[in-house]
C-alpha positions in Angstrom: 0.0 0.0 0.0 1.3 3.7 -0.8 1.7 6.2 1.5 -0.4 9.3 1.9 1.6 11.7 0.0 0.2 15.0 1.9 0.5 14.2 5.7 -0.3 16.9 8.7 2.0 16.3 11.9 0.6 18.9 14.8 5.0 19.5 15.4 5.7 19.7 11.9 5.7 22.8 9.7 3.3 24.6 12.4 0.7 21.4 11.8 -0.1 22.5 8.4 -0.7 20.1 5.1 3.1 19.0 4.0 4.3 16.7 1.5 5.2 13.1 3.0 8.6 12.7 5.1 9.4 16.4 4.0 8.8 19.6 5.9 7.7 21.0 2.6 4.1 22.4 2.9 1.6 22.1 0.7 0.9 26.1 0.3 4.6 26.7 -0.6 3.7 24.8 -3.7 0.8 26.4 -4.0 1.8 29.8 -4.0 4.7 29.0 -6.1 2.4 27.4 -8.7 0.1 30.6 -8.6 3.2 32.2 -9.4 3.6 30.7 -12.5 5.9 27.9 -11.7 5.0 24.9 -13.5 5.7 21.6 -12.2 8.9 20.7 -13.4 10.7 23.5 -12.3 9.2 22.8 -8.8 10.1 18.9 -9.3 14.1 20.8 -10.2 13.8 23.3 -6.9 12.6 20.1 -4.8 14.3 17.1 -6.0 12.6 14.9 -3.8 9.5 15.4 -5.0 8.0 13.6 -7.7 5.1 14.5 -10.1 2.7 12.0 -8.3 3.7 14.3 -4.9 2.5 17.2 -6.9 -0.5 15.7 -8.2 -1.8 15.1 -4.8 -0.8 18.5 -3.7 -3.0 20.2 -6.2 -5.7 17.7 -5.4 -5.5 18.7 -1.8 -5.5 22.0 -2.7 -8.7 22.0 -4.8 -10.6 20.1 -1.9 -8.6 22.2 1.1 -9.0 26.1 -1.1 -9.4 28.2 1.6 -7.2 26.4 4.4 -4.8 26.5 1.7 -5.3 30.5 0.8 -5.6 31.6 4.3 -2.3 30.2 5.5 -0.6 31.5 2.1 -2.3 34.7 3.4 -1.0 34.7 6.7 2.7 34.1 5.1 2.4 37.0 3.1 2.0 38.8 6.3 4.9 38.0 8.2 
């Protein structure tokens, strides 16, 4: 059986929505990707990642949009 590519760990990355086994999370894609970054350049900048990571990011995303927006808000803050 696969692992669940996005995981939330309440002492990792503040318990917000990060890749699996990385303390990448899931809005730094996002906001990256709204950007303009497509995915390979984010599969060059994170070479861990891989394309099925991303595809269940931006599925999490789309099910997860305001989560997702507020805490890329609240980056954009500090």
């Amino acid at each position: 059986m696969l692992q669940n590519p996005i995981q939330i760990t309440p002492r990792l990355c503040g318990g917000q929505a990060r890749i699996r086994n990385t303390r990448i999370p899931l809005w730094t894609l996002v906001a990256y990707r709204q950007q303009g970054a497509p995915d390979e350049e984010l599969l060059v900048n994170y070479p861990g990642l891989t394309a099925e990571d991303l595809s269940a990011a931006w599925y999490y995303y789309e099910q997860n949009l305001e989560q997702i927006d507020r805490e890329i808000a609240q980056d954009d803050l500090v």
